[in-house]
C-alpha positions as CSV (number, residue, x, y, z in Angstrom):
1,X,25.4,-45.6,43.6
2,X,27.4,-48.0,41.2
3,X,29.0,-46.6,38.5
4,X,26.6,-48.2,36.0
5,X,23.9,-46.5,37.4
6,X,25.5,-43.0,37.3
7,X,26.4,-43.8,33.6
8,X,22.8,-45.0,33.2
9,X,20.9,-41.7,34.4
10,X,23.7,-39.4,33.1
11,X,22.3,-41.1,29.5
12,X,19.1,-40.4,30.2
13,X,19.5,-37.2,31.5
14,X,20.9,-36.2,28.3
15,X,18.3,-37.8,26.2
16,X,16.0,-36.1,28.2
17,X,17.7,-32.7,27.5
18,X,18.1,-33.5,23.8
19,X,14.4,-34.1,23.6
20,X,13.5,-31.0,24.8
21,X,15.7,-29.0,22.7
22,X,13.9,-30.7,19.7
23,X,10.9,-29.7,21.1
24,X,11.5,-25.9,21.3
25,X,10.8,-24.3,18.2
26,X,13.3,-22.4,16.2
27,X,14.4,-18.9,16.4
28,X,12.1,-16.9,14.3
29,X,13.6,-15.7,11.5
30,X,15.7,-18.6,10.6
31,X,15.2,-18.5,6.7
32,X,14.5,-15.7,4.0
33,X,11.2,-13.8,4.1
34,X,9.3,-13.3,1.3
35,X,7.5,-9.5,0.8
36,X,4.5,-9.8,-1.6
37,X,4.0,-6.9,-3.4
38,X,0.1,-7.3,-4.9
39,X,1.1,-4.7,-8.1
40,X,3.6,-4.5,-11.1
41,X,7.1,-3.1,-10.7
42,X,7.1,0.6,-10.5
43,X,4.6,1.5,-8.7
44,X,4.3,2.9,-4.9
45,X,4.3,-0.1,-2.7
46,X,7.0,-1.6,-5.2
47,X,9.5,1.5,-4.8
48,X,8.9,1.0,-0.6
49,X,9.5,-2.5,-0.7
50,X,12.2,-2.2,-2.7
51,X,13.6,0.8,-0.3
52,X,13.7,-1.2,3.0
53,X,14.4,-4.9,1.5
54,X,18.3,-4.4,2.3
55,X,17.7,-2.5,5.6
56,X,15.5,-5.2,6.8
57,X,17.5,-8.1,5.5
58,X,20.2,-6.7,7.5
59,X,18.1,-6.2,10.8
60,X,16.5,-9.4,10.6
61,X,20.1,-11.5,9.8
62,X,18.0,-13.5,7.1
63,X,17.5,-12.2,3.3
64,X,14.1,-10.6,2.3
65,X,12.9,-11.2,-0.9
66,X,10.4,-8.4,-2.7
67,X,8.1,-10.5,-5.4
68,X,5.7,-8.9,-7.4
69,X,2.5,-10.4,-7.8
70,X,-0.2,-8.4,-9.5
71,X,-3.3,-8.9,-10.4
72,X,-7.2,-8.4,-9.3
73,X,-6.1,-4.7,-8.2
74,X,-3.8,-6.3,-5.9
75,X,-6.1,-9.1,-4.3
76,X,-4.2,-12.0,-6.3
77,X,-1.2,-11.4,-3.9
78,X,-3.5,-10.5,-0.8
79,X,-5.2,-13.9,-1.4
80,X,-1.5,-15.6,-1.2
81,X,-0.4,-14.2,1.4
82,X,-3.8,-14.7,3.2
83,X,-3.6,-18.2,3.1
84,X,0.4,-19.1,3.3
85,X,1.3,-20.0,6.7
86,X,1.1,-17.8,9.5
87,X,5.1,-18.6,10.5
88,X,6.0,-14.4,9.7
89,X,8.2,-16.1,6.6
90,X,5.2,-14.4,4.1
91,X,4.2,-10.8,4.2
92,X,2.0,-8.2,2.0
93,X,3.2,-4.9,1.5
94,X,0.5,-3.1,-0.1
95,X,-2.0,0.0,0.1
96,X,-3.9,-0.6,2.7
97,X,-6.9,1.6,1.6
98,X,-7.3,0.1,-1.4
99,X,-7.3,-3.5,0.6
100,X,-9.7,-2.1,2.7
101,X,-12.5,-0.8,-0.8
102,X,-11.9,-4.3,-1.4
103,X,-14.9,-6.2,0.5
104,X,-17.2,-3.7,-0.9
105,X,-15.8,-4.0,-4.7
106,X,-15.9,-7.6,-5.6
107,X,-19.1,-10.2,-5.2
108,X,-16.8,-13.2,-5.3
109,X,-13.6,-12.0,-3.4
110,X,-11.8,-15.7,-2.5
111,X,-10.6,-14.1,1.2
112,X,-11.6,-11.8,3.9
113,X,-9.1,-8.9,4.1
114,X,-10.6,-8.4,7.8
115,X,-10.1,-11.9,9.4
116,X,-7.6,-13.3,7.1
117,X,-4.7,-10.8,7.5
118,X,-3.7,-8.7,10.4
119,X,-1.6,-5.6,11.0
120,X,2.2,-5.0,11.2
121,X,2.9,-1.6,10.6
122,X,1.9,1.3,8.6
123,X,5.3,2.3,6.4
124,X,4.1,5.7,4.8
125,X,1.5,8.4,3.4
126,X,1.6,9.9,0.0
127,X,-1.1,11.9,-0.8
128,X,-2.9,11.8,-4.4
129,X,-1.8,14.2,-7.2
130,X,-4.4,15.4,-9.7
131,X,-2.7,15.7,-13.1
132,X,-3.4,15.6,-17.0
133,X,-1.3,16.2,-20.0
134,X,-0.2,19.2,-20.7
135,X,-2.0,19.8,-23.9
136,X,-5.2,19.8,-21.6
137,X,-6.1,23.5,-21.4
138,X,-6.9,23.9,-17.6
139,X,-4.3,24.9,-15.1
140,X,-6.7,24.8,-11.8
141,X,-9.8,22.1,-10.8
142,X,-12.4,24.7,-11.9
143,X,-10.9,24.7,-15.1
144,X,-10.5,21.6,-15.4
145,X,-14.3,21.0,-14.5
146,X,-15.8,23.7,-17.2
147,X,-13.4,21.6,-20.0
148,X,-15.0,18.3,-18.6
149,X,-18.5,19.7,-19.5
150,X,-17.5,20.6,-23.0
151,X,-15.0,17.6,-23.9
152,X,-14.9,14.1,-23.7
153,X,-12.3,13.4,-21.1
154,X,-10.5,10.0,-20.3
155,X,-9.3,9.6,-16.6
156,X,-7.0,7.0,-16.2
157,X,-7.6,4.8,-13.5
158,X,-4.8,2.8,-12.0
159,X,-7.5,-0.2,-11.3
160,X,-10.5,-0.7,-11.2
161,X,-11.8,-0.2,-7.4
162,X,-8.2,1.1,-6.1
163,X,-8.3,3.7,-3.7
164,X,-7.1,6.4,-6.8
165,X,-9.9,5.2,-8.6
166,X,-12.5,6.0,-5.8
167,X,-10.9,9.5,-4.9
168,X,-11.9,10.1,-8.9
169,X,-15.0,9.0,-8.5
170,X,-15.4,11.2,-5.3
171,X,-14.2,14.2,-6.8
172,X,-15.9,14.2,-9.8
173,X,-19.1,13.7,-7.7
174,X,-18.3,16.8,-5.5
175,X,-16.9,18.9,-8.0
176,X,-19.7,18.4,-10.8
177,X,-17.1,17.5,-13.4
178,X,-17.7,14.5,-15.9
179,X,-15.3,12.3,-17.5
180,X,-14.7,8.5,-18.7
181,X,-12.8,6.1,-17.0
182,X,-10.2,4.0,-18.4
183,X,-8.9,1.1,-16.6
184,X,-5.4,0.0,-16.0
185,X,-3.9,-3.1,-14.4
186,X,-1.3,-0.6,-12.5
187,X,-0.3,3.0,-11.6
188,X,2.4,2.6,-14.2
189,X,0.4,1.9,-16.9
190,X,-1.9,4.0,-16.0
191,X,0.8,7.0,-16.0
192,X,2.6,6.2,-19.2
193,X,-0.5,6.2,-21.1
194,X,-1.2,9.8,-19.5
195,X,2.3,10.8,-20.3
196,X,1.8,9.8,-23.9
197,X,-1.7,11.8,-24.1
198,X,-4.0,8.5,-24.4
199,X,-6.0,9.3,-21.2
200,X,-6.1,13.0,-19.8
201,X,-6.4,13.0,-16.5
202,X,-4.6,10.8,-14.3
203,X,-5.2,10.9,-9.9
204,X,-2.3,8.9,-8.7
205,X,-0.1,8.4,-5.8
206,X,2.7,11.1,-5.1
207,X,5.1,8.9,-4.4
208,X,4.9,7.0,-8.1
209,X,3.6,10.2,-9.7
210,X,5.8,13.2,-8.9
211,X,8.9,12.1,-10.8
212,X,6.8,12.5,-14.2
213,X,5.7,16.4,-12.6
214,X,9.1,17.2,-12.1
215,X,10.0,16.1,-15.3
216,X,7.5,18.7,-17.1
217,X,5.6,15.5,-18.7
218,X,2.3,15.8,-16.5
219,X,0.6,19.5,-14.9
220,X,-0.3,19.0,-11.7
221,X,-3.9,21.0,-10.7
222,X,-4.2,19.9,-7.5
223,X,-3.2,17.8,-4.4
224,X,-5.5,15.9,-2.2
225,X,-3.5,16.4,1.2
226,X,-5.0,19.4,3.9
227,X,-2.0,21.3,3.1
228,X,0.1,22.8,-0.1
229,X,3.1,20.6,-0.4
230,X,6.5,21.9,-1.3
231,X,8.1,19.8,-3.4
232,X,5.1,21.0,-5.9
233,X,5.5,24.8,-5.5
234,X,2.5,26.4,-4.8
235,X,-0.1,24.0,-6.1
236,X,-3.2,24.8,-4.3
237,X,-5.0,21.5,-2.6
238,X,-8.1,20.4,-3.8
239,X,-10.0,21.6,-0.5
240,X,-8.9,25.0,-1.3
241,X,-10.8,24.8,-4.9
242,X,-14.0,24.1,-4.3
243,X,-14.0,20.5,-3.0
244,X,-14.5,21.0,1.2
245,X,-12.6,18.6,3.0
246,X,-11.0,16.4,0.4
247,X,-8.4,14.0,1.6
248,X,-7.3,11.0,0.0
249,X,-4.2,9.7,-0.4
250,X,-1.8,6.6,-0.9
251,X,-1.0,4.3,2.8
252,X,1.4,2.1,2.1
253,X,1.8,-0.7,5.0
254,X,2.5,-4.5,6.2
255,X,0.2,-7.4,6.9
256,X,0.3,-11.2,7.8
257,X,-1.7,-13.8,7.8
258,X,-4.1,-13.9,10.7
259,X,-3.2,-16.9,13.1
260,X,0.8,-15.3,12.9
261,X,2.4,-15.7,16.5
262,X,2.0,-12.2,18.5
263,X,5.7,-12.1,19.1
264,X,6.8,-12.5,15.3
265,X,4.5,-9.4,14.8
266,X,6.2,-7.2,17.4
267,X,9.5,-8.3,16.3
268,X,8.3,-7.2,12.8
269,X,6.8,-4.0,14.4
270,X,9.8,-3.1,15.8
271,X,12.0,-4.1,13.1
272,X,10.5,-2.5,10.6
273,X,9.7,0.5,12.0
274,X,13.4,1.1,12.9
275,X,13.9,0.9,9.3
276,X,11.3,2.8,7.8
277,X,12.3,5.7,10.3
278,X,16.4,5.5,9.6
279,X,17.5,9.1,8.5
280,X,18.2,7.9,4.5
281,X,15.0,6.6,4.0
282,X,12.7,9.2,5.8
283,X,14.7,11.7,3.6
284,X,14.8,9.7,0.0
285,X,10.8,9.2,0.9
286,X,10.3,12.4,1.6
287,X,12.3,14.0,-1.5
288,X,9.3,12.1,-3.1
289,X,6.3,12.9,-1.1
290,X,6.1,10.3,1.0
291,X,5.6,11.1,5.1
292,X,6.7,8.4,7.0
293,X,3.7,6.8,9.1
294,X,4.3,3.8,11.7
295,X,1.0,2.3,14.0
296,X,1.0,-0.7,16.1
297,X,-0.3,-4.0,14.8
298,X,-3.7,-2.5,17.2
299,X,-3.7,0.9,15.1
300,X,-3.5,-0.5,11.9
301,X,-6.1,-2.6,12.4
302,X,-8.3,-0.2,13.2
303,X,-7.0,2.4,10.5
304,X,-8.1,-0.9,8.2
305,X,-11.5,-1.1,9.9
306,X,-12.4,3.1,9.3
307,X,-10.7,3.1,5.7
308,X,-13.2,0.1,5.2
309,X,-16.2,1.7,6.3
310,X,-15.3,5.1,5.0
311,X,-14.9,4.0,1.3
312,X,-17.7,1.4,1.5
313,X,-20.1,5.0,1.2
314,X,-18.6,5.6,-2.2
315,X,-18.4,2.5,-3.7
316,X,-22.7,2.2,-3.2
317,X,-23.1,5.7,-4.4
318,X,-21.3,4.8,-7.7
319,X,-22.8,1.7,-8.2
320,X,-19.1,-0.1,-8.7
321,X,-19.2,-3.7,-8.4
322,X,-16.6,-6.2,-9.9
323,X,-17.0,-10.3,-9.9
């Protein structure tokens, strides 16, 4: 073979190689991720997202940005993130229960939480707390029920249709007590106004809600987990007083856009549940009432599906529906 020939396919050769190398796509992540959080600053999904930003940044090798984008009771954000592209560079970090009363709130709801996102992981569990001020003259739910039938009380809901809201609505229904909603456009809102004895009654998250207990500023009756918690002494749960098997609670998690590549949502998976299960943040989470809870993409799906069906129930009992 002449020596221009050699030179010739040696060229080509490389081209060839070069070409291909073009053609492979990038290393995912190769550029900052972006962490929708659907509610204002403050709140539960804000103070996780903010928690695990860093830790992930650092796993990852690429900045991860937390941007709040409220509004809608959280669908705003869902809707963005529901139709960015499915490249694992935009995520939702949100309560999954209340994404999942959703489809049964809102007539003109501009995505399908079901077939537009998909499961990542669950992050963590925090169970409602059932609070008022403390000028309100009730220390247990029975109480609490007897003064509802004699006073006008204001429960402030976090937003419309959230999964706080519902759990309200649920307990009032089984425990026979009556009181008017007022709505918020977030748990923090919703809180301060409690705090400053505007609204009464307040069912929150214990995550966003437990700092304002310790504090002295709001008396917690109850808590809407199967069993007493200790960082609130000996607070009985709500099942214990009166209300049979009430759960309901706070389930904070990560979602994509449907269509993402399977092996950018396992990477997430296992990225993010090595964070979420480090020592320091299992124990800061828990030192706030948080349990840490990690599914597969599979599980969390089908945690979305149940939550879904269990809350559509409620939502046609009360009559709630939102354009």
């Amino acid at each position: 073979m002449t020596l221009t020939r050699r030179l010739a396919l040696a060229g080509l050769s490389a081209l060839l190689c070069g070409t291909a190398a073009m053609a492979q796509p990038a290393a995912w992540p190769s550029r900052p991720i972006r962490l929708v959080v659907p509610y204002p600053p403050g709140g539960s999904s804000d103070i996780i997202a903010r928690s695990i930003s860093q830790p992930l940044s650092e796993a990852l090798r690429q900045p991860v940005i937390v941007e709040n984008k409220p509004g809608a009771n959280g669908n705003l954000g869902a809707d963005a993130v529901a139709k960015a592209a499915p490249d694992g560079y935009t995520l939702l970090l949100c309560d999954v229960g209340a994404l999942a009363i959703s489809p049964s709130i809102y007539t003109r709801l501009q995505f399908d939480p079901s077939k537009d996102l998909r499961g990542v992981t669950m992050l963590a569990y925090s169970p409602h707390l059932l609070v008022v001020h403390p000028s309100v003259k009730a220390n247990n739910l029975k109480e609490l029920v007897a003064l509802s039938r004699k006073e006008d009380l204001n429960f402030a809901v976090t937003a419309t249709g959230s999964a706080p809201h519902l759990a309200g609505v649920a307990l009032e229904r089984a425990s026979g007590a009556r009181w008017q909603y007022v709505p918020y456009k977030g748990g923090v809102t919703a809180i301060q106004d409690t705090v400053a004895g505007q609204t009464q009654i307040l069912m929150n998250g214990m995550l966003a809600t437990l700092p304002q207990v310790q504090s002295g500023k709001l008396k917690v009756l109850g808590v809407s987990k199967a069993t007493r918690m200790p960082l609130i002494g000996d607070v009985p749960t709500l099942a214990e007083q009166g209300v049979a098997g009430f759960e309901s609670g706070t389930w904070q998690g990560i979602l994509a856009p449907k269509g993402t590549p399977e092996a950018i949502v396992q990477q997430l998976n296992r990225a993010l549940i090595g964070v979420i299960r480090s020592a320091d943040i299992r124990s800061r989470l828990a030192g706030q009432g948080a349990e840490v809870v990690t599914m597969t993409p599979a599980e969390q799906d089908r945690f979305f599906a149940k939550e879904r069906a269990r809350w559509a129930g409620v939502v046609q009992a009360a009559a709630i529906r939102l354009d």
